[in-house]
N, C-alpha and C positions, 0 to 999 in steps of 0.2 A: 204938283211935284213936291211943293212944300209940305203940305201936309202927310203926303207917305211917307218921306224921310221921318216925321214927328213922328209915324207912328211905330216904323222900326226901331225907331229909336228906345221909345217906353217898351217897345217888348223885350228889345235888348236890358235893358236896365232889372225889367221886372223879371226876365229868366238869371240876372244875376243875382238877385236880391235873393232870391228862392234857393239857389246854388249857394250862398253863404249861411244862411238859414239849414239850411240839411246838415252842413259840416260841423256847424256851433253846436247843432242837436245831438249828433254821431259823437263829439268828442266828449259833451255830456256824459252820456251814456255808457261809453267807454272807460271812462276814468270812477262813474257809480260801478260796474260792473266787476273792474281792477277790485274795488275794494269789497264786495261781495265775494268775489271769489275766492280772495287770498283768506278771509273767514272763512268762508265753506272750507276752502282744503286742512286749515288748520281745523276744525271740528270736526273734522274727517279722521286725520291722524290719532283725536283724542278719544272717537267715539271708542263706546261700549257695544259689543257686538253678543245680541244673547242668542245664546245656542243650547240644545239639549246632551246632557253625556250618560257615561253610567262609570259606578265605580267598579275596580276589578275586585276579584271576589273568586280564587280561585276554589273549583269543583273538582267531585271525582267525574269521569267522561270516560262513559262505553266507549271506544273507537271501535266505527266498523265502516265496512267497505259495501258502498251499492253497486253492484253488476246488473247486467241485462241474462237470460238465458231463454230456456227452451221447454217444455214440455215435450215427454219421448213416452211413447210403450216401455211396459220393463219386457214384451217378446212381441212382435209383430213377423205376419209373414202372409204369402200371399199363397193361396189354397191352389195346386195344380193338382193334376193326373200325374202319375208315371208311366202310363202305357196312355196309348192311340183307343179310339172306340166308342162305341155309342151309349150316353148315358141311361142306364139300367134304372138309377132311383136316384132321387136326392133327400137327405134324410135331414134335412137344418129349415130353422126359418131364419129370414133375413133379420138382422139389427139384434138375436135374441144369446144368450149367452149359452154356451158349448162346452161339455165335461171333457177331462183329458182322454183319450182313448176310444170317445164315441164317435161313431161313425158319421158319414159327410154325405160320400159319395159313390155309387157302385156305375162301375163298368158291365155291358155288358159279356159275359165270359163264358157264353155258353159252347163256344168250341175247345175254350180250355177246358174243361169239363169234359169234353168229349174226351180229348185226350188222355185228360188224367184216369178217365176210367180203362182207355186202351190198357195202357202203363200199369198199372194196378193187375189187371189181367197179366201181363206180360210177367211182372215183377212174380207175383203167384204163382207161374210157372213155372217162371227158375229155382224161386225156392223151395219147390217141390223138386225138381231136377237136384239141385246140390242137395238137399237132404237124404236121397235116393243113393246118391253119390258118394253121400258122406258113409252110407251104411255097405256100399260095395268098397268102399276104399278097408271100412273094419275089416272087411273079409278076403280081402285082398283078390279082391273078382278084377278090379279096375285099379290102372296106375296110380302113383300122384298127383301128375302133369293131368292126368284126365281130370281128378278130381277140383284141380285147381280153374282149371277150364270154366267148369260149371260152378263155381265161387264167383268166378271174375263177372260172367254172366248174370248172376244175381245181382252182385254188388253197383255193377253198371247199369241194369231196367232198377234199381232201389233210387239211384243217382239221377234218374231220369225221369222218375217222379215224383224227387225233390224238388228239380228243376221245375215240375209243371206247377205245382205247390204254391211254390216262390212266385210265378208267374200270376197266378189265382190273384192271389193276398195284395198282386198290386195293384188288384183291380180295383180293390176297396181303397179308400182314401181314411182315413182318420183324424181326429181332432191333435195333434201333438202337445197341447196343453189347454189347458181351461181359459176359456176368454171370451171378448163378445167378436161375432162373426158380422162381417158387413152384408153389403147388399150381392146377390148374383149376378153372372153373367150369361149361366147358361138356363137351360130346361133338360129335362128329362126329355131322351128321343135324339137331343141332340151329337153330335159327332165332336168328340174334344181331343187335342193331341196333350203333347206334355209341356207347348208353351201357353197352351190358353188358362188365362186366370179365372177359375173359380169365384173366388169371391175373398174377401182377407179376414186374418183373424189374428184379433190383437189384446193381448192380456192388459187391460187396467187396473190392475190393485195387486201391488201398487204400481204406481208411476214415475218414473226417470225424470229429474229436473238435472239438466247438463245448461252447464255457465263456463265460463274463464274468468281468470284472474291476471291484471297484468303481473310480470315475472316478477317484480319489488318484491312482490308481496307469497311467493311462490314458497318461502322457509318457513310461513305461517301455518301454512294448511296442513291437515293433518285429517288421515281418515277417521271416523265415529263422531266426528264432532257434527253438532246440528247446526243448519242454518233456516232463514224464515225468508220466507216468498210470497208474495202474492201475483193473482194473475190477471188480464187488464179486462178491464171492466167490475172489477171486484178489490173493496180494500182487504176483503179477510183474510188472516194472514193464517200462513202456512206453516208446519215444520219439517224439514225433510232430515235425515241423518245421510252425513259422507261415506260413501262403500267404497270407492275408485277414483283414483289423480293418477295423470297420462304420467308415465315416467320421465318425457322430456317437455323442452318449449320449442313450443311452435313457431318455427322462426322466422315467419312470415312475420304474424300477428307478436309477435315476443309475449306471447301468455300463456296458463296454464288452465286444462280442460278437465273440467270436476264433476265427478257426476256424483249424485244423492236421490237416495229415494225416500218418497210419502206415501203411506197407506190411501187409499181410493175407495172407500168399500162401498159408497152410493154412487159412483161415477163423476163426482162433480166437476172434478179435475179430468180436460179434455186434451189428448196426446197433439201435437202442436201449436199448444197457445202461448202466449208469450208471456215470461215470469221476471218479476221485479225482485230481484237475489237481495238481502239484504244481511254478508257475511260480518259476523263478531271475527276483531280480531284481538284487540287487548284492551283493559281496564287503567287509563291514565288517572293518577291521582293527584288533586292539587294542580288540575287547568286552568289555563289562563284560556276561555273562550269570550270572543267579542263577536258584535256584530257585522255582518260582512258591507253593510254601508258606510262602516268608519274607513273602510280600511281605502287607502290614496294608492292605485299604480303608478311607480315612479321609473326614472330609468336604472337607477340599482336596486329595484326592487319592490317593496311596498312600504308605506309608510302609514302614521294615524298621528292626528295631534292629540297632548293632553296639555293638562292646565295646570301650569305650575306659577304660583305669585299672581295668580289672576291675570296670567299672558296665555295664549296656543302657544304651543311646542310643540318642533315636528322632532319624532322619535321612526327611526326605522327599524323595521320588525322582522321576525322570519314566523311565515304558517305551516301548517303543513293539513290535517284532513280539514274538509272542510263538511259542514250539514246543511240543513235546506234551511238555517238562518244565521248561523254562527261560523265563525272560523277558528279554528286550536290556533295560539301563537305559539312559536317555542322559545322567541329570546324578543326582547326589546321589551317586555313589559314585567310590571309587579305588584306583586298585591297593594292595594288602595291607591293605586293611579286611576286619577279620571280621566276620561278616554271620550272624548268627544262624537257625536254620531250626526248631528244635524249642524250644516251651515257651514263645512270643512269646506267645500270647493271652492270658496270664498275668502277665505281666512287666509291671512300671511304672520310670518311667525312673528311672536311676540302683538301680536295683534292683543290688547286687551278684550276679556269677554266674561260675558256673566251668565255662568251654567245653571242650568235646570236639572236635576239629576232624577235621573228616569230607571224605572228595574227592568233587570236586564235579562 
C-alpha cells in the first residue's frame, strides 16, 4: 500500500512540475510576441506601398455609341398565285437571281382562253351592229334610243372581255423587282390556290441594317449620316448611310428605331445576321479618359485615388461614355494628376506609396 501511495504521489508532482513549465513557456512567448507585434503594426503604418499609375493627359475622343441590330432585305416577299389552278410552267431556277418583270409562273388558262375568244367574237358582233346603226341613225332609217341600244351592247361584250383579259394576266405571276429567288415549293402539274407559297424573293443590294438607340441619345441622330457595322463572325467593318428614324419612342423599350442602308453587290451581307452598330456621336476635345480598373464603385458614386505628397487620395469623380478599356471622366480630375491603376483595393487614404508611372 506503501508503495502506490509513493507512486501517486511522484506522478502527482511530475504532472505539476510540467503544468508549471507550459505556463513559464506560454508567458515567455507572449510577452516576445507583445514586442514583435507592436513593431510589425508600427512598420505597417510606415510602409511604402508601390503601385503602378498614369498621368492624366488630356485627348481629343471620338464619342460614339455601340448598339446591337439586325440585318433586313431592303424588299422581301413571298411568291403566290392570284387565281386557283394547275401549274402550266415554272420559269426560275431556285437560289439564282430574277430580273424585275420576268416571269415566274403560269397557270394553266386554257378555258380562259376559251372564253376570251367566245367574247372577242361576241364583241365583233356588236360592233358591227352599232356601226350599222350608226349609219341608219345618219339616215334617220332608226331611232336614237335604238341606236344607243346597240352602243350599250358593244360597250358591255368590250367590258367583258376586258374582264377576261384581266383574268388571263393573273394567271402569270411575275418578278415585281430584281432579286434572288429562294427555293420552291411546288412543280409544274401541280394544283396551287392563292395561299400556297411559291417560293420567296428577296432583293439584297442593298441591304437594311435597322438598330435602336436609347431615347438620351434620340436629338443626336440625324438622317444621311453614316455609321460602321460589322456582322458576327467577321471583324470587317461596314458602312451603311441613315435614310429613316421612326418618328416617335417606343415605349416599351424607351428607344429609337434607325434604319440605314449598304450597298451588297457580291451578296456577302446575309438578311438576318446580327450587326455590331458602331454610331459616331460627337468629337470631345481636351478628355480626361482613364482606365476603367482605377475606377472604385462607392456608395455615392465612383471614386480613384491619386498621389499627391507621396500619399493615395481618394478624389470622387463623375463618367459618363465608357470604351472597351477607358472611361471619359467629366469632373473630379486634371490635367497632370496621377491616378493610380494597380493596388487601389488595398490602399486607405493618405497611405504612403511609390508610383511607377505607366502609358496610358
Amino acid at each position: 500500500m506503501k508503495v502506490k501511495y509513493i507512486v501517486y504521489t511522484i506522478l502527482v508532482l511530475l504532472f505539476g512540475a510540467f503544468i508549471a513549465y507550459r505556463i513559464n513557456t506560454n508567458s515567455k512567448q507572449g510577452e516576445a510576441g507583445g514586442r514583435g507585434g507592436a513593431g510589425g503594426r508600427g512598420g505597417a503604418a510606415g510602409a511604402t506601398v508601390p503601385v503602378n499609375g498614369i498621368v492624366v493627359e488630356p485627348k481629343n475622343f471620338s464619342n460614339s455609341l455601340s448598339v446591337t441590330g439586325s440585318l433586313e432585305a431592303n424588299e422581301q416577299i413571298e411568291i403566290r398565285s392570284e387565281v386557283s389552278g394547275i401549274i402550266k410552267g415554272l420559269y426560275f431556277i431556285e437560289g439564282s437571281n430574277v430580273r424585275k418583270g420576268q416571269s415566274l409562273l403560269k397557270i394553266n388558262d386554257i378555258e380562259l382562253q376559251a372564253q376570251l375568244s367566245q367574247a372577242l367574237t361576241r364583241e365583233k358582233l356588236a360592233s358591227e351592229t352599232e356601226r350599222r346603226a350608226n349609219l341608219l341613225l345618219g339616215k334617220e332609217a332608226i331611232s336614237k334610243e335604238e341606236y344607243d341600244i346597240a352602243l350599250a351592247d358593244k360597250s358591255t361584250l368590250q367590258a367583258a372581255t376586258r374582264l377576261i383579259r384581266a383574268q388571263i394576266s393573273r394567271t402569270l405571276v411575275i418578278a415585281p423587282f430584281s432579286g434572288r429567288i429562294g427555293l420552291r415549293t411546288v412543280s409544274v402539274g401541280g394544283y396551287i390556290t392563292p395561299t400556297t407559297i411559291v417560293a420567296s424573293l428577296i432583293s439584297v443590294d442593298p441591304v437594311k441594317v435597322i438598330f435602336s438607340v436609347p431615347e438620351k441619345y434620340s436629338q443626336q441622330m440625324r438622317t444621311g449620316g453614316n455609321i460602321q457595322f460589322s456582322v458576327a463572325g467577321s471583324d470587317k467593318k461596314h458602312t451603311a448611310r441613315v435614310y429613316a428614324i421612326e418618328p416617335g419612342i417606343n415605349t416599351t423599350s424607351r428607344t429609337l428605331q434607325i434604319a440605314a442602308r449598304v450597298a451588297n453587290p457580291v451578296g456577302e451581307l446575309l438578311p438576318g445576321s446580327f450587326a455590331k452598330v458602331d454610331l459616331p456621336l460627337s468629337m470631345i476635345s481636351s478628355a480626361i479618359l482613364i482606365p476603367s480598373e482605377a475606377i472604385i464603385p462607392v456608395e455615392k458614386g465612383k471614386k480613384v485615388f491619386v498621389v499627391r505628397n507621396g500619399k493615395a487620395t481618394e478624389v470622387l469623380i463623375e463618367t459618363s461614355t465608357r470604351t472597351e478599356k477607358e472611361v471619359l471622366v467629366t469632373s473630379g480630375l486634371q490635367k497632370g494628376d496621377t491616378v493610380l491603376t494597380t493596388g487601389i483595393m488595398a490602399l486607405k487614404p493618405d497611405s504612403p506609396v511609390k508610383v511607377k508611372i505607366t502609358s496610358n
